[in-house]
C-alpha positions as CSV (number, residue, x, y, z in Angstrom):
1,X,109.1,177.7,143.8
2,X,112.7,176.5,145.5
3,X,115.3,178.6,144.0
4,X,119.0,177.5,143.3
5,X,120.8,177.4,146.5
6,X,117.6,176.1,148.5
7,X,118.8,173.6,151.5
8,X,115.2,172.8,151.8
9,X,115.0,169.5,148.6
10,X,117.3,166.4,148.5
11,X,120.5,167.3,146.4
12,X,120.4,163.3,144.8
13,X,117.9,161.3,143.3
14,X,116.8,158.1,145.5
15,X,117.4,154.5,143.9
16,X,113.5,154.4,143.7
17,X,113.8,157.5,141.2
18,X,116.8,156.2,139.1
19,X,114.9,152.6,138.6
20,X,111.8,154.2,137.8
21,X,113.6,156.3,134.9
22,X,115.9,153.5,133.5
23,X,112.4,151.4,133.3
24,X,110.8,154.3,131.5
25,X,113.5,154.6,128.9
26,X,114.2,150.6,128.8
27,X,117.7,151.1,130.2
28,X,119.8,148.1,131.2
29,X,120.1,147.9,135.3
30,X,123.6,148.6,134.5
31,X,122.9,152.3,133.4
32,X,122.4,152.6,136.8
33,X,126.4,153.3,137.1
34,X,126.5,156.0,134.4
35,X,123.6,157.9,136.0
36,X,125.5,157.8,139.1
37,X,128.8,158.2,138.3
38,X,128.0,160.8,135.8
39,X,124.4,162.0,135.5
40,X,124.0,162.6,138.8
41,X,127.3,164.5,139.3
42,X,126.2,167.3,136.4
43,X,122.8,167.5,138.0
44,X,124.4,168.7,141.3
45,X,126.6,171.6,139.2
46,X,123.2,172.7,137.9
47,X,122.5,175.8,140.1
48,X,126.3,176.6,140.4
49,X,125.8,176.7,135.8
50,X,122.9,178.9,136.7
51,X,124.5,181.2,139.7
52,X,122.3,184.5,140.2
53,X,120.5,183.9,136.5
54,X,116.9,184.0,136.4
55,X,117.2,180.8,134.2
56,X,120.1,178.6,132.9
57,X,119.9,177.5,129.2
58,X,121.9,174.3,128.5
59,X,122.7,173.4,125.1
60,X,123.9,168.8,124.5
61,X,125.6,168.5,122.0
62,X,126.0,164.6,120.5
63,X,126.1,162.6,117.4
64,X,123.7,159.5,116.7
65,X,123.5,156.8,119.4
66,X,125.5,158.9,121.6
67,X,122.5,159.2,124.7
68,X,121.8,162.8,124.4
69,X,118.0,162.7,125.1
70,X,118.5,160.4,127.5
71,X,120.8,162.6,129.6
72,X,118.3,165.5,128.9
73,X,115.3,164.0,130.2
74,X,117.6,162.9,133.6
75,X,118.5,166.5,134.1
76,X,114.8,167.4,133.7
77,X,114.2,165.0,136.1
78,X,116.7,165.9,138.5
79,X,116.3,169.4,138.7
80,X,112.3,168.8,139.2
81,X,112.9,166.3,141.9
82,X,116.2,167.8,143.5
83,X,115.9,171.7,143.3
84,X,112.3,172.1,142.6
85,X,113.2,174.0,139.1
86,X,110.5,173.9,136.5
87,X,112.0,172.5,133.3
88,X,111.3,173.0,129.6
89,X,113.7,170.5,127.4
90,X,113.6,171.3,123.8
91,X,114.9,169.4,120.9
92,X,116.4,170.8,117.7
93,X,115.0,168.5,115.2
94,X,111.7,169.8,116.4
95,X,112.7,172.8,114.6
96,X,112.5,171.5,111.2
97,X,111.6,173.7,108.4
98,X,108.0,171.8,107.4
99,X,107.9,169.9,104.6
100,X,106.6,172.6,102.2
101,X,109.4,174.9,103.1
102,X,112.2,172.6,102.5
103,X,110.6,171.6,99.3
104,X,110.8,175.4,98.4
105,X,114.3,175.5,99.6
106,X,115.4,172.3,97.8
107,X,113.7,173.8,94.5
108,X,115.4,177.3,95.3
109,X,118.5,176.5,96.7
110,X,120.0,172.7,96.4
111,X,118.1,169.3,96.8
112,X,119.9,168.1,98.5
113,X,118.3,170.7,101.8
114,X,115.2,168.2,100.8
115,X,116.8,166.1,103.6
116,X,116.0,167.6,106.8
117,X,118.9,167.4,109.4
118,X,121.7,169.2,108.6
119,X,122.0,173.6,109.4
120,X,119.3,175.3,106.9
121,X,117.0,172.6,107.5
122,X,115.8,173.9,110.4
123,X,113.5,177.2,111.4
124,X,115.8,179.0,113.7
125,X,113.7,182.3,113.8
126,X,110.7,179.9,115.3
127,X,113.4,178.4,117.7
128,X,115.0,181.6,118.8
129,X,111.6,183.3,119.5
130,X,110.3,180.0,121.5
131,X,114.1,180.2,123.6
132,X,113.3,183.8,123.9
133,X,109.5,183.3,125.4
134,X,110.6,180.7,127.7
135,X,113.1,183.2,129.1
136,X,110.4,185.5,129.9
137,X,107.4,183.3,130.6
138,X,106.1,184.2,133.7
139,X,103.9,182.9,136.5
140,X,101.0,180.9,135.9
141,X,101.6,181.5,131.7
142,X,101.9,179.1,129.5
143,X,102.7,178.3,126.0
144,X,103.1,175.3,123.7
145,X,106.5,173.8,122.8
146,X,106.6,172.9,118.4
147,X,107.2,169.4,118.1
148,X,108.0,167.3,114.4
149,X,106.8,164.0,113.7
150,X,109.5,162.2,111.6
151,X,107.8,159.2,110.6
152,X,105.6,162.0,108.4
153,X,108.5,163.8,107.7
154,X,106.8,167.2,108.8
155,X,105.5,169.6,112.0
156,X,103.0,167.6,114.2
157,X,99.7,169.5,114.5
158,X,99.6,171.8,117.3
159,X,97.1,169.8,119.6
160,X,99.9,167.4,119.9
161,X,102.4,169.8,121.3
162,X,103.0,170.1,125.2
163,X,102.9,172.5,127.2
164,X,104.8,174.3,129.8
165,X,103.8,177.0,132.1
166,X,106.4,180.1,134.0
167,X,108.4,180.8,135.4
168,X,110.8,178.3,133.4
169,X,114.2,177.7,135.8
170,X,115.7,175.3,133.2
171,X,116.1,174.8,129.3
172,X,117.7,171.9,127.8
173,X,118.3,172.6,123.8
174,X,119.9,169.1,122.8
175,X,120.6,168.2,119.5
176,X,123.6,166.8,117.2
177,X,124.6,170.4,115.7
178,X,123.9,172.1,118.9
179,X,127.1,174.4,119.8
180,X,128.5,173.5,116.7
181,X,131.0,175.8,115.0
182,X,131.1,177.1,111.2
183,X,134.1,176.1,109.0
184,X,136.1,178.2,107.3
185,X,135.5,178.3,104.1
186,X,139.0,176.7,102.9
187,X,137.4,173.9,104.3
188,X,134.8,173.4,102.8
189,X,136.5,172.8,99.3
190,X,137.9,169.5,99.8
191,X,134.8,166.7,99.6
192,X,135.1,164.6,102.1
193,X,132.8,161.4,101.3
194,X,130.8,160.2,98.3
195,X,127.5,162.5,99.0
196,X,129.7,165.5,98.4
197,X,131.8,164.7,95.4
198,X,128.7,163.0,93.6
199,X,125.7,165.6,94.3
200,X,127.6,168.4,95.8
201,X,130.5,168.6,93.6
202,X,130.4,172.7,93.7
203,X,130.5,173.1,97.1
204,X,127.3,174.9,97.2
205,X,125.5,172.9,99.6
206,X,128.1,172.5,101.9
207,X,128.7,176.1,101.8
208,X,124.6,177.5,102.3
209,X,124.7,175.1,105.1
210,X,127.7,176.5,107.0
211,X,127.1,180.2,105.5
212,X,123.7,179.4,107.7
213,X,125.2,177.8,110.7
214,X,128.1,180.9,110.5
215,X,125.3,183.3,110.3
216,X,121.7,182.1,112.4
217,X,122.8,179.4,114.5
218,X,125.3,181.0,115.9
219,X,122.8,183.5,117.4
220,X,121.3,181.0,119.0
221,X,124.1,179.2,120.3
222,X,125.8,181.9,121.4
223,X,123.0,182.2,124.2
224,X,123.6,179.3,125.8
225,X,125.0,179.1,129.6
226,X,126.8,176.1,129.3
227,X,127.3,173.1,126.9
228,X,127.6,169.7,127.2
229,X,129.4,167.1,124.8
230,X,128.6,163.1,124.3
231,X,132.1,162.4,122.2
232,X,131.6,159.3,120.5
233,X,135.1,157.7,120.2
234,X,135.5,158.0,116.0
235,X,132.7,158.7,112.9
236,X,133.4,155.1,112.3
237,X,131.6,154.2,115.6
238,X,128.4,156.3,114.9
239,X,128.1,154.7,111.6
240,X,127.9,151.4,112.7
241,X,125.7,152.0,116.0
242,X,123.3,153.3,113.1
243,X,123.9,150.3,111.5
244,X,122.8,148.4,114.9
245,X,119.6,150.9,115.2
246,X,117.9,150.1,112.3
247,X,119.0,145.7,112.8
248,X,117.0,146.2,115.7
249,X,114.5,148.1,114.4
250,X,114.3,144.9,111.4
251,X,113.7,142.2,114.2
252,X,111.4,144.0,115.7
253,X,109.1,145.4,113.3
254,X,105.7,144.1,112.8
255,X,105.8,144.6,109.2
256,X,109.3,143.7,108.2
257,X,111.5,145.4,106.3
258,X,109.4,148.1,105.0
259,X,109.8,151.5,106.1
260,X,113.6,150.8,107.1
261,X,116.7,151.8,105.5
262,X,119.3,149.1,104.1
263,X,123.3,149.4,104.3
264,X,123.5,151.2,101.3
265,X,120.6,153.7,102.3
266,X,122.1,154.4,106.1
267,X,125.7,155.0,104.6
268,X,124.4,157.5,102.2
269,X,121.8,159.1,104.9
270,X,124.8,159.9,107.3
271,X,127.3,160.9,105.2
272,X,124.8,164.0,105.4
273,X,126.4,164.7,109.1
274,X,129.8,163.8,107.9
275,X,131.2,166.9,107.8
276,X,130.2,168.3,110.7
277,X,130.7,165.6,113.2
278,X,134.2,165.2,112.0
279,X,134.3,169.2,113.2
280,X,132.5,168.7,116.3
281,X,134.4,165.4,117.2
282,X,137.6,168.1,116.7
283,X,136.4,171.1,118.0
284,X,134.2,170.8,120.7
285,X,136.1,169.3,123.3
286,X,137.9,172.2,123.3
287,X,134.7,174.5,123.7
288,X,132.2,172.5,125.7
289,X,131.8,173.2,129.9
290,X,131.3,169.5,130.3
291,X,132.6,166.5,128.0
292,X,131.5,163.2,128.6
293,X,133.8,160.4,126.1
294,X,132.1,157.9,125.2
295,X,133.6,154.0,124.5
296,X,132.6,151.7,121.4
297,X,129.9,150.3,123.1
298,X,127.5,153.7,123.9
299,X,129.1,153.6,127.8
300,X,130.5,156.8,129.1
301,X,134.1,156.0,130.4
302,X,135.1,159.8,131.9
């Protein structure tokens, strides 16, 4: 397997490569630009991000509508077709507690941890022990990687998870809380939207959740080799391209409305990831290796 450094593979992607990938994820022609002009630049810092490591583990870090597995799957991509690197790309909201657990935890702790999305929703012991068995995975092993089917709101059977065999050059851990850092805890006493004054007028979900992000996530987080930020340009901006999604998802539908959310319903879901995006829109720039800014309309502008 090429190694990092290797003169021996292409260091770009041909236009063959970048056609075939904006056709796979039904991007505009146009994207064409952004994966030049930015996608294609990061891909070539790869093996400098992974120097003499055995692997690089790269955490993306981006709200809702932001492109964040999109730019994962490119660098997968890339770093197959440029360096030769074998490539595992991971997802936090495969990580989901099942729907059991969180209905335990809901019961046990707050309902409103029935919604899965926010830190102490997720199983970070399973996540940090699959990070940890990529690192070591060696030739010719292989293992499954957990994945969650939303539409039934809980862990998809195993037969349905992929696989990935060793050595593992490459892990991409994307996610919207990935990176993300705990508040302190004068912070947290102030409500910030409806959700929180109405069903969370204690505090004591939005404290579990950062008392969890302060004190398991950060474990994981703290692994990472480098991090990359899609900055959305306001909260206002992510709210309406959710808005847009599920519009689109109306006129498209085969059976109408059913199954979709309404105004009311999307305003109340994301006020869930209020508190932290405000944080991370604050905060990360400041902390990420790489920040891409976003404009209103999705399109990476520097």
């Amino acid at each position: 397997m090429t190694k990092a450094g290797s003169t021996q593979l292409p260091r770009t992607l041909s236009d063959t490569e970048i056609s075939d990938f904006l056709a796979r994820h039904r991007l505009p022609p146009a994207f064409s630009r952004t994966a030049e002009e930015y996608y294609l630049p990061l891909a070539r810092r790869l093996p400098d991000m992974r120097g003499e490591r055995r692997q690089l583990l790269l955490g993306i870090n981006g709200a809702q509508g932001t492109g964040k597995s999109t730019l994962a799957d490119f660098l997968c991509q890339a770093a197959e077709s440029m360096y030769g690197w074998n490539v595992a790309v991971l997802s936090i909201d495969d990580f989901y507690y099942t729907l059991s657990e969180r209905r335990k935890l809901a019961a046990d702790v707050h309902p409103l941890l029935m919604t899965r999305g926010v830190p102490g929703t997720h199983d970070t012991g399973m996540l940090l022990r699959c990070i940890e068995r990529l690192r070591q995975l060696g030739p010719k092993e292989c293992m499954t990687l957990p994945r969650f089917d939303k539409a039934g709101d809980d862990r998809a059977i195993e037969s349905r998870w992929p696989e990935v065999s060793g050595p593992v050059d490459l892990v991409i851990l994307e996610g919207w809380c990935v990176g993300t850092v705990a508040q302190a805890d004068v912070d947290l006493a102030q409500a910030i939207n409806a959700l929180e004054r109405e069903e969370d007028a204690d505090g004591a979900w939005r404290s579990y959740v950062n008392d969890r992000l302060k004190a398991n996530y950060s474990r994981i987080f703290s692994r990472l080799d480098a991090l990359v930020f899609l900055r959305a340009p306001s909260f206002d901006a992510i709210l309406r391209w959710r808005l847009e999604q599920e519009e689109k998802l109306a006129e498209v539908s085969a059976t109408g409305s059913s199954g979709l959310m309404n105004r009311e319903q999307i305003e109340r879901f994301i006020q869930f990831y209020e508190r932290l995006t405000r944080s991370n829109l604050a905060t990360l720039p400041g902390i990420a290796d790489v920040v891409f800014t976003l404009d209103e309309t999705h399109s990476i502008v520097s």
